[in-house]
C-alpha positions as CSV (number, residue, x, y, z in Angstrom):
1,X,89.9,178.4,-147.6
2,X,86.7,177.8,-146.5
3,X,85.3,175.5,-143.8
4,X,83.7,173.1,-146.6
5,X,86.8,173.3,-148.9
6,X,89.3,172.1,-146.2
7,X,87.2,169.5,-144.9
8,X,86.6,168.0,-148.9
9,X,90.4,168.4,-149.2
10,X,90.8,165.8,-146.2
11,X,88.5,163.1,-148.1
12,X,90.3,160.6,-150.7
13,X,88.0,158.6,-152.7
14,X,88.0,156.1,-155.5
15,X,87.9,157.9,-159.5
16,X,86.3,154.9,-161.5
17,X,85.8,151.3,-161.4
18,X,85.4,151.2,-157.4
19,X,83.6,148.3,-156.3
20,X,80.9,146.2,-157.9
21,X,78.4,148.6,-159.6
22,X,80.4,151.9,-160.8
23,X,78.0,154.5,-162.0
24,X,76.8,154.8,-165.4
25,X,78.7,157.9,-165.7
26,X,82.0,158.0,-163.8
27,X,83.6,160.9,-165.3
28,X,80.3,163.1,-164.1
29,X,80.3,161.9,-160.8
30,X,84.1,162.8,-160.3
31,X,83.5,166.5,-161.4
32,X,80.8,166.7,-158.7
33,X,83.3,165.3,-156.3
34,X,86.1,168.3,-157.6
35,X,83.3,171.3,-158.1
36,X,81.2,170.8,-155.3
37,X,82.3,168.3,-152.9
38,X,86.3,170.0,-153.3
39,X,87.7,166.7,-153.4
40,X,91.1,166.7,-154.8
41,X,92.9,163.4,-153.6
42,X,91.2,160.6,-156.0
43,X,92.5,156.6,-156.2
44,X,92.6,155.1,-159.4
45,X,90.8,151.7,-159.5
46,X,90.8,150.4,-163.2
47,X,94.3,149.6,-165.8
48,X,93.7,151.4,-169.1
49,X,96.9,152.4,-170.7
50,X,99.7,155.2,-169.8
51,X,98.2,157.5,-172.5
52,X,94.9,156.8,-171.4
53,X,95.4,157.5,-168.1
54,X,97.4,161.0,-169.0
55,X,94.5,161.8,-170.9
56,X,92.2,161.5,-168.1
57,X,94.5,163.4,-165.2
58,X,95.0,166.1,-168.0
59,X,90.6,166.2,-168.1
60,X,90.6,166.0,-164.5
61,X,93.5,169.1,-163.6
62,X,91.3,171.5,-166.4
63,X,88.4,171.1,-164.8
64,X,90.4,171.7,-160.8
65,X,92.1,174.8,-162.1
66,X,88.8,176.2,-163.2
67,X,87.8,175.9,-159.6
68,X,88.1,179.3,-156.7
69,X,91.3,177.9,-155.8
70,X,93.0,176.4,-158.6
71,X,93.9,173.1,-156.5
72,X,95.0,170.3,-158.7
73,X,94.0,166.6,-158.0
74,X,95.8,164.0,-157.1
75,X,95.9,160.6,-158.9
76,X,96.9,157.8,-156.4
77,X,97.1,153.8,-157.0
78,X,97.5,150.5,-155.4
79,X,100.8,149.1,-157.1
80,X,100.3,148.9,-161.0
81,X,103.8,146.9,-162.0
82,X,103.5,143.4,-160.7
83,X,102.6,140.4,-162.7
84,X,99.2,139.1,-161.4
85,X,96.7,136.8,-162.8
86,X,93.7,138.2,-161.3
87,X,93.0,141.9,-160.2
88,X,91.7,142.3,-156.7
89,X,89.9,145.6,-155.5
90,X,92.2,147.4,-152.9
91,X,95.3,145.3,-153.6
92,X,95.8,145.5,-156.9
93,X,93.5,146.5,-159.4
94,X,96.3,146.7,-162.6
95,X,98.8,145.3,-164.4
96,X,100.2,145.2,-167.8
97,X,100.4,148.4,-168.7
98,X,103.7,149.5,-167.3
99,X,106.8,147.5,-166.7
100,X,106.2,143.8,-165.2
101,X,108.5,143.2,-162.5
102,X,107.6,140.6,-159.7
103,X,105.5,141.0,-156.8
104,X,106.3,141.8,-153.6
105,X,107.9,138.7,-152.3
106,X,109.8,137.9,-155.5
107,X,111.8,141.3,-154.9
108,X,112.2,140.6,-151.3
109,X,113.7,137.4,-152.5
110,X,116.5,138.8,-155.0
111,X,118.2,140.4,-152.2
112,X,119.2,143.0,-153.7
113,X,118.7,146.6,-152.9
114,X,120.2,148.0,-155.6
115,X,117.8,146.4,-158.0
116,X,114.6,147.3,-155.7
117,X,115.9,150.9,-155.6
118,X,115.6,150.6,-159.8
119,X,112.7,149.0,-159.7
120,X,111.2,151.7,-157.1
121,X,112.7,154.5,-159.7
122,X,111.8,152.9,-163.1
123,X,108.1,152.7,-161.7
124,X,108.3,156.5,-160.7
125,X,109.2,157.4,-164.1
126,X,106.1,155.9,-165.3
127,X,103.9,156.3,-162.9
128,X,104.7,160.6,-162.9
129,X,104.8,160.7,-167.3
130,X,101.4,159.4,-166.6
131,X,99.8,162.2,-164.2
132,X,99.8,159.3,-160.7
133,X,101.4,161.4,-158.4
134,X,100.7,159.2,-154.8
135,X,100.9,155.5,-154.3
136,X,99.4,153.1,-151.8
137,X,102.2,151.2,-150.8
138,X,103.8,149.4,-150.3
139,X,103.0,147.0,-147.6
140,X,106.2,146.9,-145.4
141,X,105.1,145.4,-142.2
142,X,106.2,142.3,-141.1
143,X,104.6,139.2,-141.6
144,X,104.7,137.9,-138.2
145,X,101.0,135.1,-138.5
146,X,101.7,132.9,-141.5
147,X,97.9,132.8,-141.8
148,X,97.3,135.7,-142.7
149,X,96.1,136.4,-146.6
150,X,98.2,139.3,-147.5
151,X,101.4,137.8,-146.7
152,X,101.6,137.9,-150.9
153,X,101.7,141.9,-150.8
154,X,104.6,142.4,-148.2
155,X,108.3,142.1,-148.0
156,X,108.4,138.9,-145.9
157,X,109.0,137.8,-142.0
158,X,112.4,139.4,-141.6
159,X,111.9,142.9,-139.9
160,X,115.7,143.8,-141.3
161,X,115.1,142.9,-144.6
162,X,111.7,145.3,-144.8
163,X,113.0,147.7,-143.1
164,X,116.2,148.1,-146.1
165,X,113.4,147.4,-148.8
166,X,111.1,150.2,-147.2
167,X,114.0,152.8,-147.3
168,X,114.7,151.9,-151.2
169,X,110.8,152.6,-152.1
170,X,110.7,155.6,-150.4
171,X,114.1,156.8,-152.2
172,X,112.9,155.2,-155.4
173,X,109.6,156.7,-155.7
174,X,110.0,159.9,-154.1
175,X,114.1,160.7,-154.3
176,X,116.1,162.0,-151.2
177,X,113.3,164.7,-150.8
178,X,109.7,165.2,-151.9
179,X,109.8,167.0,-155.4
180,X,108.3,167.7,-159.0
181,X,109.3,164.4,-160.4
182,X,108.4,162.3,-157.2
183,X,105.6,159.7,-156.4
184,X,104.1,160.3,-152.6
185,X,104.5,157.2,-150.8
186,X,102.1,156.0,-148.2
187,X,103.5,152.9,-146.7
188,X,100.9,150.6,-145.1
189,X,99.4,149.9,-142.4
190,X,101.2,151.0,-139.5
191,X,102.1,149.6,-136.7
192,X,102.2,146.5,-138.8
193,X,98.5,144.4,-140.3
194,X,100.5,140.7,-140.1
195,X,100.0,140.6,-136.4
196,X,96.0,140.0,-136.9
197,X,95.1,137.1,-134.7
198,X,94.8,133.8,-136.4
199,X,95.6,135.3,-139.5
200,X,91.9,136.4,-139.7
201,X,91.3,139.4,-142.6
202,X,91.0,142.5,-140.6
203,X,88.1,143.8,-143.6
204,X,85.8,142.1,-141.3
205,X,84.7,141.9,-137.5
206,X,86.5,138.7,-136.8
207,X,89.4,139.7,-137.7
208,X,89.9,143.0,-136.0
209,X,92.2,142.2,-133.2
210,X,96.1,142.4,-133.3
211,X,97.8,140.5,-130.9
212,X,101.4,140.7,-129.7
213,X,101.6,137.9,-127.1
214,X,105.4,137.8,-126.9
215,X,106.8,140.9,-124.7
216,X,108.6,143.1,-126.8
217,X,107.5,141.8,-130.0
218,X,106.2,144.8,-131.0
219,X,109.0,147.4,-130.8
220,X,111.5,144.3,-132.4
221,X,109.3,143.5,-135.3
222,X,106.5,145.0,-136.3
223,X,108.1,148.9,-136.1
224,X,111.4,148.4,-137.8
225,X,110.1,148.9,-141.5
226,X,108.1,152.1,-140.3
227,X,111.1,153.5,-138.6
228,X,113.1,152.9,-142.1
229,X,110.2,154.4,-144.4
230,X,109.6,157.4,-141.7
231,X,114.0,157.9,-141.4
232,X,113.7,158.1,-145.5
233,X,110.8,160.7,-145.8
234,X,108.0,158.6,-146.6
235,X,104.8,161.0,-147.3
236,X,102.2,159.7,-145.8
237,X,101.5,156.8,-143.7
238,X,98.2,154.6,-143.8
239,X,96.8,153.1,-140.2
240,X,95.4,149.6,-140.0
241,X,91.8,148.5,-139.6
242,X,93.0,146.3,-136.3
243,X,92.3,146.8,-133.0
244,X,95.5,145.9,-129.8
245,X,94.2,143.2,-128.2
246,X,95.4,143.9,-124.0
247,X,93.9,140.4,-123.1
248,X,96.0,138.6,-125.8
249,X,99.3,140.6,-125.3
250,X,102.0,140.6,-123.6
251,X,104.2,144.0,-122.7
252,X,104.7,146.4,-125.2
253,X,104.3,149.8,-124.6
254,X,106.7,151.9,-122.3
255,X,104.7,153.0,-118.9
256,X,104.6,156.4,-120.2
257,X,102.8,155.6,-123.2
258,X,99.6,153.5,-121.6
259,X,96.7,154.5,-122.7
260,X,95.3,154.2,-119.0
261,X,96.9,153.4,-115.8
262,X,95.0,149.8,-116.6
263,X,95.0,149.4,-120.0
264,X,97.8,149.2,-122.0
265,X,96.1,149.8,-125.6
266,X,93.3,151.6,-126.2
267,X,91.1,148.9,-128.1
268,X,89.7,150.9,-130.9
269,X,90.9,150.5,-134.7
270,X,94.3,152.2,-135.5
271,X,92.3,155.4,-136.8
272,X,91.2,155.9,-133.8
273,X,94.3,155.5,-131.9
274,X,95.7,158.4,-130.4
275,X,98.9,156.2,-128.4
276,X,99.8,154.7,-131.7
277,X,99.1,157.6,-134.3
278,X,100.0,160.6,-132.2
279,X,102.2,159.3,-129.0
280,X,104.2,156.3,-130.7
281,X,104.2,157.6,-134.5
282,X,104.8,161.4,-134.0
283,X,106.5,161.7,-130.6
284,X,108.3,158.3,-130.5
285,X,109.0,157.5,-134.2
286,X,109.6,161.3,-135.1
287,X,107.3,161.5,-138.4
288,X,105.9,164.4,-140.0
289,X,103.9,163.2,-142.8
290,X,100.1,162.9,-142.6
291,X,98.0,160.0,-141.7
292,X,95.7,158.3,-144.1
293,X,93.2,156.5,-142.9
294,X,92.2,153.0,-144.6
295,X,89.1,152.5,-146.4
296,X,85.7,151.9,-144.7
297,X,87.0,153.3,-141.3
298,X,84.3,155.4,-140.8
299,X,81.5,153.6,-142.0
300,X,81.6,149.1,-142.0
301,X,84.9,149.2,-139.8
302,X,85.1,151.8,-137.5
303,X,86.0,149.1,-134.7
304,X,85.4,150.2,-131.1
305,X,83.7,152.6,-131.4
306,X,80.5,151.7,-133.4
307,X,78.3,154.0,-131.1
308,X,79.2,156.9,-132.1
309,X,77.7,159.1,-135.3
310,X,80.0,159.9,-138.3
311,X,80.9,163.3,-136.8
312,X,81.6,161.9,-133.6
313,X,83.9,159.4,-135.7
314,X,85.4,162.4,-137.9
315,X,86.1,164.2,-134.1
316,X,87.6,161.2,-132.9
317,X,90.0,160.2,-135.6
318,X,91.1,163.5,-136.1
319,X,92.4,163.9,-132.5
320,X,93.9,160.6,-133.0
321,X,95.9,162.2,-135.9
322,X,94.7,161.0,-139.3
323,X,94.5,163.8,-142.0
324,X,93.0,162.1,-145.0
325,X,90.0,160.0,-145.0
326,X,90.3,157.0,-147.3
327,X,87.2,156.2,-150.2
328,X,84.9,158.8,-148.5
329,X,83.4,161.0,-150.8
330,X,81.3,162.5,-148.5
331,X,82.6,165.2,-146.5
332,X,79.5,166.9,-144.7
333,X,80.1,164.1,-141.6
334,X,83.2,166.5,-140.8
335,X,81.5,169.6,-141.7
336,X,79.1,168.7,-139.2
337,X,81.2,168.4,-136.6
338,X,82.8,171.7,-137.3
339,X,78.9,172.9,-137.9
340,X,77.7,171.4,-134.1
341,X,80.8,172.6,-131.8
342,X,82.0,168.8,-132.0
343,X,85.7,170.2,-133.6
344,X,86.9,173.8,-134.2
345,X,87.4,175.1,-137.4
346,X,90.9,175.6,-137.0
347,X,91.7,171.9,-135.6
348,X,91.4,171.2,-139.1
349,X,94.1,173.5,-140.3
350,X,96.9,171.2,-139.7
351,X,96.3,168.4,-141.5
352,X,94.8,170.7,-144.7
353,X,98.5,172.4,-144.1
354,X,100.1,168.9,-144.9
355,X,98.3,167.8,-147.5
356,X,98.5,171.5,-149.5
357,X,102.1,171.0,-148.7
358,X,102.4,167.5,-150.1
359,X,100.2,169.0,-153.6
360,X,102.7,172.0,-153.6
361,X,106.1,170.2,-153.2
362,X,104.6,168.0,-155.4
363,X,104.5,170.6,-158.5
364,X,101.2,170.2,-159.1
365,X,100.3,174.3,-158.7
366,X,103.3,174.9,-161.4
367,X,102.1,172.6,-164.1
368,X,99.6,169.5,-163.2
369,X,99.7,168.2,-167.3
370,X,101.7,165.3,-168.8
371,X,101.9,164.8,-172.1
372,X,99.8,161.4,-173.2
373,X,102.5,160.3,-176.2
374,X,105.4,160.1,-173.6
375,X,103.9,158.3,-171.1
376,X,102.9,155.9,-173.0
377,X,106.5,155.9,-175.0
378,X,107.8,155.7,-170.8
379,X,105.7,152.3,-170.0
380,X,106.6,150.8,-173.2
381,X,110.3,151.5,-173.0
382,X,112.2,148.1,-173.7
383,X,115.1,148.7,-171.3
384,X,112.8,149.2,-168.2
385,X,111.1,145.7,-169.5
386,X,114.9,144.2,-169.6
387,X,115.7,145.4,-166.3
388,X,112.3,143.9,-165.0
389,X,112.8,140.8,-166.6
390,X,116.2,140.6,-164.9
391,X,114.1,140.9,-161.3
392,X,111.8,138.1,-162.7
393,X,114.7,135.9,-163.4
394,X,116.7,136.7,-159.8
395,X,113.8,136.6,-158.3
396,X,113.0,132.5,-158.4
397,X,113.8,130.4,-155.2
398,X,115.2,127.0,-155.8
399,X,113.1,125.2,-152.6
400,X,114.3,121.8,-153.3
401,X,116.2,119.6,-155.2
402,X,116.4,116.4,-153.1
403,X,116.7,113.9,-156.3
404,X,119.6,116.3,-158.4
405,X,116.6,117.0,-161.1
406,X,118.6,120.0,-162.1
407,X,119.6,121.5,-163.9
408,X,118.0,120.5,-166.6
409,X,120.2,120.3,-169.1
410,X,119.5,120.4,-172.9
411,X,121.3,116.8,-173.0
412,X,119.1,116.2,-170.0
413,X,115.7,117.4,-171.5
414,X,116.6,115.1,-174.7
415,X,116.5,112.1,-173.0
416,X,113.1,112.9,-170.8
417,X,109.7,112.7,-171.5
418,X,107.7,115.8,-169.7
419,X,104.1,116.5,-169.3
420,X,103.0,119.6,-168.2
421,X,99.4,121.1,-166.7
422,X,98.3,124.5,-165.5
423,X,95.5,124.6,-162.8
424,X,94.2,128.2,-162.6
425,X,89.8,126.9,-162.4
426,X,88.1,128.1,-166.0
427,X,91.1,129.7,-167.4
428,X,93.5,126.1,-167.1
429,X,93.5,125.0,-170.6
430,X,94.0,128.0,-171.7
431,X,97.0,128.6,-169.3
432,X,98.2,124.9,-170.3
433,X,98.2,126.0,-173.6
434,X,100.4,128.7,-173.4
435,X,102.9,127.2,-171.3
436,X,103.0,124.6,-173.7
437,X,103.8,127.2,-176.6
438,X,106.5,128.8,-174.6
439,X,108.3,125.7,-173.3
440,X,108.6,124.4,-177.0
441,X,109.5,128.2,-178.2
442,X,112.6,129.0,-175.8
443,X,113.4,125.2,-175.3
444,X,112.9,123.4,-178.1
445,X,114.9,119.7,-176.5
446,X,112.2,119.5,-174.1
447,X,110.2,116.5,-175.3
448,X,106.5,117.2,-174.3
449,X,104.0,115.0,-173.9
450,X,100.2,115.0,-173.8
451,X,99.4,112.3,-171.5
452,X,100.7,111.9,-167.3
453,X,101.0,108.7,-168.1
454,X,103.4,109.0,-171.3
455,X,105.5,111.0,-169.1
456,X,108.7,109.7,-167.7
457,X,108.9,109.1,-163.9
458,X,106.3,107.2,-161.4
459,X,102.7,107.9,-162.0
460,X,101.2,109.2,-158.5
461,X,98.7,106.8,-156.6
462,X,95.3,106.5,-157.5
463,X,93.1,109.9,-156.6
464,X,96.5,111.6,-155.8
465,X,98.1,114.5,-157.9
466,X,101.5,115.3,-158.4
């Protein structure tokens, strides 16, 4: 390979539908990135349909084996299979189009491996009939600040409980070992995002600090997921945005592991972090994947160390250990490093050796194509539907029941007046609507009512809601 090939190799960036203004011609742009840039990792970022999607990867792989080398791309997504009413860049841009099973925290609150292990499998099916081959996810950390906005896309505050759900995903999506029918995990965001002080969102400057103000908190909760994903064969890894905090945390690290006789973290974002990437993840934690970096690290959140240039940040980060650099489609910051003495050449060779490993064990030099008629007959498929609507179902929390309200019997329902209301901004009466269609469709005793105050029980104080 050559220098320029290996260093587009290490770049990951989004196909289509990235940000706010995609350009006018998506499917051009990504053939620059393949023919001359020699990207091959690419994340998917809008939700047409299984057979659209095949159609596309098949497009895609033509135009990669065409290339000098042959080397195929690979299709990688945020989580597509959760029910969600609005789609969110770099959480989750899909839904709908494979099975609907419930998000994060509803599986965490079934309980039940075994059904997060067939949900983990039943997604791989459709994700692989449909040419994805990598996933970003899940988010196993723990969430330890109960302010913090993403608690919605992990596993919950128990370190236990993430730890057994991050060893089903792994086995799930990628099977006991890395293969031709597998999906590449990339579990998120090590050493654990839900430490961000005051729950602050890490994408910006004000909330770039993780703290870990009670000794030993680290080791006990934020790295027992990790450990569980890295102990099942997890792929790939993705560092967080944060930066340690020394001032607001108490001991964590073993003395051997200090970044300086003073300092126990070094307070640069996780990219950047040789301790954590390279001394804790590799040495302590004993994985063997590759590192990919979050988005924006280089550019809008390279935290701590904003005075250096791109190929200073490229140098940097690569010591630190990361192999692939997320939404960069621009590989001549590395190539510039190489090209001004900043990195050799062959520091480089490592991490291209991971990822061509990963595309190889992957399958993806034997036969890249999927057939657009069977992945769509895979996402459609009735029985994985059933077995998702059985998660839905285990999957709802009975928080309180102070006055016996349930159940809510048919005999119940006759005798009660019920009014019902959706809040959800623009889209409410709509949403009211619908729930109004159900409840009469699957319980037809319920006796609804179009006015709060023809309902039966106490009408709330003036200016109050219910």
């Amino acid at each position: 390979m050559t220098m320029e090939e290996k260093a587009g190799l290490m770049q990951i960036t989004s196909a289509v539908g990235a940000g706010d203004t995609p350009p006018s011609d998506p499917a051009a742009q990504v053939v620059g990135y393949i023919n001359d840039r020699h990207i091959r990792y690419l994340v998917l970022r809008d939700n047409p349909s299984a057979h659209d999607l095949a159609d596309r990867s098949n497009d895609y792989q033509r135009i990669a084996e065409a290339t000098r080398l042959g080397i195929p791309v690979v299709f990688t997504s945020n989580p597509r299979n959760h029910v969600s009413g609005s789609l969110e860049f770099g959480i989750t841009e899909a839904s709908g189009q494979f099975s609907l099973w419930p998000g994060s925290l509803g599986l965490a609150t079934t309980r039940d491996p075994k059904l997060i292990r067939e949900f983990a499998d039943t997604a791989r099916r459709e994700w692989v009939a449909s040419g994805i081959r990598k996933t970003y996810g899940y988010q196993i950390e723990t969430a330890t600040e109960p302010r913090w906005r993403r608690i919605s896309g992990t596993f919950g505050e128990s370190p236990e409980l993430n730890a057994e759900i991050a060893r089903q995903l792994v086995l799930g999506f990628q099977g006991r070992r890395l293969g031709s029918r597998s999906v590449a995990q990339t579990v998120k965001h090590f050493p654990g995002d839900g430490a961000v002080q005051r729950g602050l969102d890490p994408h910006n400057e004000a909330g770039k600090w993780a703290v870990y103000p009670t000794p030993g908190s680290f080791f006990k909760y934020q790295l027992p997921p990790f450990q569980a994903a890295i102990d099942a064969g997890t792929s790939a890894i993705m560092s967080y945005y944060n930066v340690p905090s020394n001032a607001l945390s108490g001991s964590q690290l073993p003395d051997g592991m200090w970044y300086s006789e003073n300092q126990q973290f070094e307070e640069v974002a996780g990219a950047y972090n040789k301790v954590l990437l390279t001394d804790l993840l590799r040495g302590r934690m004993g994985f063997r994947g590759y590192v990919n970096s979050d988005s924006g690290v280089l550019t809008s959140r390279a935290y701590g160390v904003g005075d250096l240039s791109t190929a200073e940040r490229f140098t940097k980060a690569i010591r630190a250990g990361v192999s692939l650099f997320s939404d960069n489609n621009d590989p001549s910051g590395l190539i510039s490093a190489v090209d001004t003495g900043l990195l050799k050449e062959r520091e480089l060779d490592p991490s291209v050796k991971k990822l061509l490993t990963e595309i190889f064990t992957l399958g993806l030099f034997e036969n890249p194509y999927v057939d657009p008629r069977r992945a769509q007959r895979i996402a459609d498929s009735p029985r994985s539907q059933a077995k998702a609507d059985e998660a839905q179902r285990k999957s709802i929390v009975l928080l309180r029941n102070d006055d016996k309200a349930l159940p809510f019997t048919n005999a119940v329902a006759a005798k009660k007046k019920l009014y019902v209301e959706v809040f959800d901004g623009d889209d409410s009466a709509k949403q009211t609507a619908a729930l109004r269609k159900l409840i009469t469709e699957k319980e037809p005793a319920v006796q609804l009512v179009d006015t709060l105050e023809a309902a039966d029980g106490e009408a709330p104080a003036s200016g109050a809601t219910w």
